[in-house]
N, C-alpha and C positions, 0 to 999 in steps of 0.2 A: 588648425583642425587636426585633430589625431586619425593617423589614419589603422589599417588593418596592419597586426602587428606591433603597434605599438603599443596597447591595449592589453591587458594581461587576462584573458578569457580560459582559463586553466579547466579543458575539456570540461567550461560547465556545470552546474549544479553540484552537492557533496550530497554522500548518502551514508550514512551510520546507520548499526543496530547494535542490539549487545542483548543476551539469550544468559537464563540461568539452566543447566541441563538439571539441576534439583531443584527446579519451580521455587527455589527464595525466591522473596522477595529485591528487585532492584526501584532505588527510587528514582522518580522521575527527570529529577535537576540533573543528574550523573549523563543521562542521554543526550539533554539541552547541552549542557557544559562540551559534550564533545563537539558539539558543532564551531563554535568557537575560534579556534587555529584552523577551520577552512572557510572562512568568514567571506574572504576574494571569491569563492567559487559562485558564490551568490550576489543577486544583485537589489536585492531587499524587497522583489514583486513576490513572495512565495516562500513559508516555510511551515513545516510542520511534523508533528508527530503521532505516532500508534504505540498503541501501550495495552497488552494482555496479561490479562489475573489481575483490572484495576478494580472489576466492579463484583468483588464476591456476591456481599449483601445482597445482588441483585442478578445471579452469576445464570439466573434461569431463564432471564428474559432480556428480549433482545430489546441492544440500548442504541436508539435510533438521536444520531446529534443531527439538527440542521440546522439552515441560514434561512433566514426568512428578510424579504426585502420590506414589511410591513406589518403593523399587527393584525390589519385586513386580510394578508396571504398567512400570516399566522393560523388565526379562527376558520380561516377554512380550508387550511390542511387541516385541522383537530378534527372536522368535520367528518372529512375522509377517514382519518384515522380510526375514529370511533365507530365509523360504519365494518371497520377490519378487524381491527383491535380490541383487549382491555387495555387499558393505560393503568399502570398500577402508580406509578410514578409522574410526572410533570412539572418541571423547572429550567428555569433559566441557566445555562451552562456555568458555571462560577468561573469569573474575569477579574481580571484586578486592571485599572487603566495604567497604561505604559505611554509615556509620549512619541515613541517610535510608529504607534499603532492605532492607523486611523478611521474614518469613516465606518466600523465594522457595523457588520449587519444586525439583527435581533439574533441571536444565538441560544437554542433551546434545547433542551434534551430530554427524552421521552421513554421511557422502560415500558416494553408491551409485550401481549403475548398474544397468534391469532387468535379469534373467535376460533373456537370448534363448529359452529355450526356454517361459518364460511368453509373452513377446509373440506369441511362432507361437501358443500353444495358444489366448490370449483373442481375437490377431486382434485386436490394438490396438495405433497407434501408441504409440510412445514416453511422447510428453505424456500423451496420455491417459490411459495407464495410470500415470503417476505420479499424474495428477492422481486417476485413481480409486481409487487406492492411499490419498491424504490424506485422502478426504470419510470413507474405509471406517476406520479409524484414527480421526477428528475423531469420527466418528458410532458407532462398536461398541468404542471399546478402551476399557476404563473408565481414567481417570488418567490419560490417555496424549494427547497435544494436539499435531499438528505446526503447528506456525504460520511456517515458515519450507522452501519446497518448491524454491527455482531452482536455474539452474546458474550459480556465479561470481556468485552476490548472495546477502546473507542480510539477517534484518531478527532488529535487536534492539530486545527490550520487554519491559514492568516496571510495576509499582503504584507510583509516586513520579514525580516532578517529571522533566522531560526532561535535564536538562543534571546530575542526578543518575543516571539511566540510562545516560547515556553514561559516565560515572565508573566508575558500576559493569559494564558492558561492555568496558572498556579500550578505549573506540575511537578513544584516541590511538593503540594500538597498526595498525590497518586505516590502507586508500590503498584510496581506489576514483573511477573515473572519474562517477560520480556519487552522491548522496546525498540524501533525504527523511527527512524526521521530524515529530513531532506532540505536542504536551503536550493531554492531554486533561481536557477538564469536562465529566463524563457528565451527562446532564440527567434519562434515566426509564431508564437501564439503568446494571446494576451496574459497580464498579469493580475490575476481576480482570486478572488478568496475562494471560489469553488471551482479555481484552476490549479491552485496549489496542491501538494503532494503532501501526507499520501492518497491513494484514490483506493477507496473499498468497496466490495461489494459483501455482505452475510461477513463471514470472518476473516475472509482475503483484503489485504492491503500489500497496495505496491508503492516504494520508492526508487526511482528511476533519474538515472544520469546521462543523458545520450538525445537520443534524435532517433526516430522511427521512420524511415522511407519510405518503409511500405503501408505506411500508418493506412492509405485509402483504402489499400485492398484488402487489409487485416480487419478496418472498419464496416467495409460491406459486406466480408463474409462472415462477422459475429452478428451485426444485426439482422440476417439469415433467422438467428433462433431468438429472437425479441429482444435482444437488449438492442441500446441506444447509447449513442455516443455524442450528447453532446455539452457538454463541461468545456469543450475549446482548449482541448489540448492534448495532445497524441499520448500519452499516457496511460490515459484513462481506458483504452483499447487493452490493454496487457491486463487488467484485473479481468474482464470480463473474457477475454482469451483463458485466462488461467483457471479461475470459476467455471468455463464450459469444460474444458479438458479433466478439471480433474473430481470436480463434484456433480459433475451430468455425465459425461462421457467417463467415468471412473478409474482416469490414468491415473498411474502412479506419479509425485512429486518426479522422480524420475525421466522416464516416460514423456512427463508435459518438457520438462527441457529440452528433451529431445526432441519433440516439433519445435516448438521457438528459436531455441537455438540451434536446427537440425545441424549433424556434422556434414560438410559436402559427400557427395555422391563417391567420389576416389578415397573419402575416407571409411566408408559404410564398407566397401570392397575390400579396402584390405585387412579388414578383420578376420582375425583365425576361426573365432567362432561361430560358427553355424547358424545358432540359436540366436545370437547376436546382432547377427547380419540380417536377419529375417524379423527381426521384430525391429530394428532399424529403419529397412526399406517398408515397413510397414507404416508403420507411423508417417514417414514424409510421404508416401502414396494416400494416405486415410487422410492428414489436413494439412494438404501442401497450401494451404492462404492463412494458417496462422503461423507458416512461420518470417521471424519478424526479421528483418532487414534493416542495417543501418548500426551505428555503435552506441551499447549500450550496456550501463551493469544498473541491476537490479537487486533487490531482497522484496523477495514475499515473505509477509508474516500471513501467520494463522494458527487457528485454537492449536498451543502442544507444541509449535515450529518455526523455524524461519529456513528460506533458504535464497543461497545469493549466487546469482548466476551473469558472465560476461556474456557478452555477442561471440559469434565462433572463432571472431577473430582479434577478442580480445582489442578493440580499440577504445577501452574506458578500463579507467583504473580501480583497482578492487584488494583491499588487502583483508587477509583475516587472524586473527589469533587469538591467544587463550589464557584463559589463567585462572587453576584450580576448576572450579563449576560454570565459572563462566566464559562464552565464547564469543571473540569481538570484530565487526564488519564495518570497513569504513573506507572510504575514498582512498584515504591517507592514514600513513602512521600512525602521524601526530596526533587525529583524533582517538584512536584505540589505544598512545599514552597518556592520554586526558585522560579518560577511563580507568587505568588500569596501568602505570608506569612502567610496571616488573611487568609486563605479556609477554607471552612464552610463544615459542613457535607461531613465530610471525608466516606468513608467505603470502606468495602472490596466486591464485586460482587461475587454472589456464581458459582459454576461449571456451566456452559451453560447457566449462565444468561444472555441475552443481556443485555446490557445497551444503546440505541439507541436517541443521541440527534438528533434535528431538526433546521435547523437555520428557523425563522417564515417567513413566507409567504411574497415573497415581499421585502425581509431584503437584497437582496442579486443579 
């Protein structure tokens, strides 16, 4: 019997991204391929990817992928949909079969844009009502799972190994100006295809390497303002954490790190600046329950950006660097010399540092 320790559990899940800051295009297989040399970090229950600038042709309306456990829970989500929606689009996700990759669900994907005449009636922006459209659907459609809400980004995921997900995704066949992924090793929640990472909500996706301690009370205080958590897996808590802070409560990319990852109370103090200091104690006074507890590194992607941030104390590993336009984020070395052999100014991001690229203005 093997016991603890003997087992080579290398803190856990791997997480990559890689960002062009002049919106070229990167192809898909290039993100896959890095996951690769962190193969051990995963345990083949979870992997996947998000990919922005994939869906020009269609760059206006939001590209809704879900699982559907039936063609029963199929037709009536469509049901719902149409009562919200136009659907300009409607097809089956394109798969190719992999023998690594089993049981998968019905997998579909939908281009919609709301009715107008629903956003007069709800008197809700755009987002929002998409976004209240996915928690109502995640949360009442039996079999029916959207896990995939932007515009001009989608994220694909799977029960199997990462660089098998992408095989079976065709995402040689995608180009997008930037891309995130994650091989997952769940540790006290299940292994399910809409447990996998990444978790979206509108054009936020997160991939996450860690454990969340305070996932309960971070849970109970986001579903406060409707959203809903349950996907079965503490993760899923940090996209809609990040969504409330920074597209409803209108922090800055900044800002929102600084509640999640707040710095401690002695470190807030000894700052020289003033202005610093007070917009500091601000923020961990305004939403002391989301900030998150426990070791973790992350990358949010979204429309334009990514940014990749440790726990305050830096207990997961996170390296980043660069070469020429493009900027590369990954567990490990190895994978950002998968990518990119020659990367230049490697380093390691300290506890709560963001690291926040920008694709330029226009590029995209």
């Amino acid at each position: 019997m093997m016991r603890e320790g003997q087992v080579r559990i290398p803190s856990g899940c791997a997480i990559a991204a890689v960002i062009s800051k002049e919106g070229n295009k990167i192809p898909g297989d290039l993100i896959s391929e890095a996951m690769k040399p962190m193969h051990d970090r995963s345990n083949g229950l979870g992997g996947g990817f998000a990919g922005y600038g994939i869906y020009p042709e269609y760059k206006d309306f939001y590209a809704l992928h879900m699982f559907f456990d039936s063609r029963a829970a199929r037709k009536d989500c469509e049901v719902f949909l149409k009562e919200r929606f136009e659907i300009v689009k409607s097809e089956s996700l394109p798969t190719r079969k992999v023998p690594a990759i089993t049981d998968e669900p019905i997998i579909w994907r939908y281009f919609v844009s709301p009715l107008k005449s629903m956003l007069a009636s709800m008197q809700l922006d755009e987002k929002e009502y998409v976004a209240n459209s996915v928690v109502k659907i995640n949360t009442e459609a039996e079999g029916a799972y959207v896990f995939s809400s932007g515009k001009n980004m989608g994220t694909f995921k799977a029960v199997g190994f990462p660089e098998d997900v992408g095989v079976f995704y065709r995402l040689d066949e995608y180009e997008g100006y930037s891309w995130t992924a994650h091989g997952r090793y769940p540790t006290n929640t299940p292994g399910w295809w809409g447990g996998a990472h990444p978790f979206t909500l509108l054009d936020y996706s997160i991939v996450h390497n860690g454990e969340i301690s305070s996932y309960d009370a971070n849970r109970r205080a986001i579903e406060m303002f409707g959203y809903k958590c349950n996907l079965q897996t503490d993760t899923e808590v940090i996209t809609y954490i990040m969504d409330y802070l920074i597209r409803v409560q209108g922090l800055t990319l900044g800002e929102a790190a600084s509640v999640v990852a707040a710095p401690f109370w002695s470190t807030i103090e000894s700052k020289n600046d003033e202005d610093e200091k007070k917009k500091l104690r601000f923020l961990r006074t305004a939403f002391p329950n989301f900030l998150i507890t426990g070791p973790f590194s992350i990358v949010l992607g979204f429309s334009g950006g990514l940014m990749a941030l440790n726990d305050r104390l830096k207990l997961r590993s996170m390296v980043v660097g660069e070469k020429g336009d493009r900027v590369f984020i990954a567990s490990e070395e190895a994978a950002i010399r998968t990518m990119e052999p020659d990367a230049e100014n490697i380093w390691s991001p300290a506890g709560g540092e963001p690291v926040i690229v920008r694709v330029k203005d226009g590029k995209f």
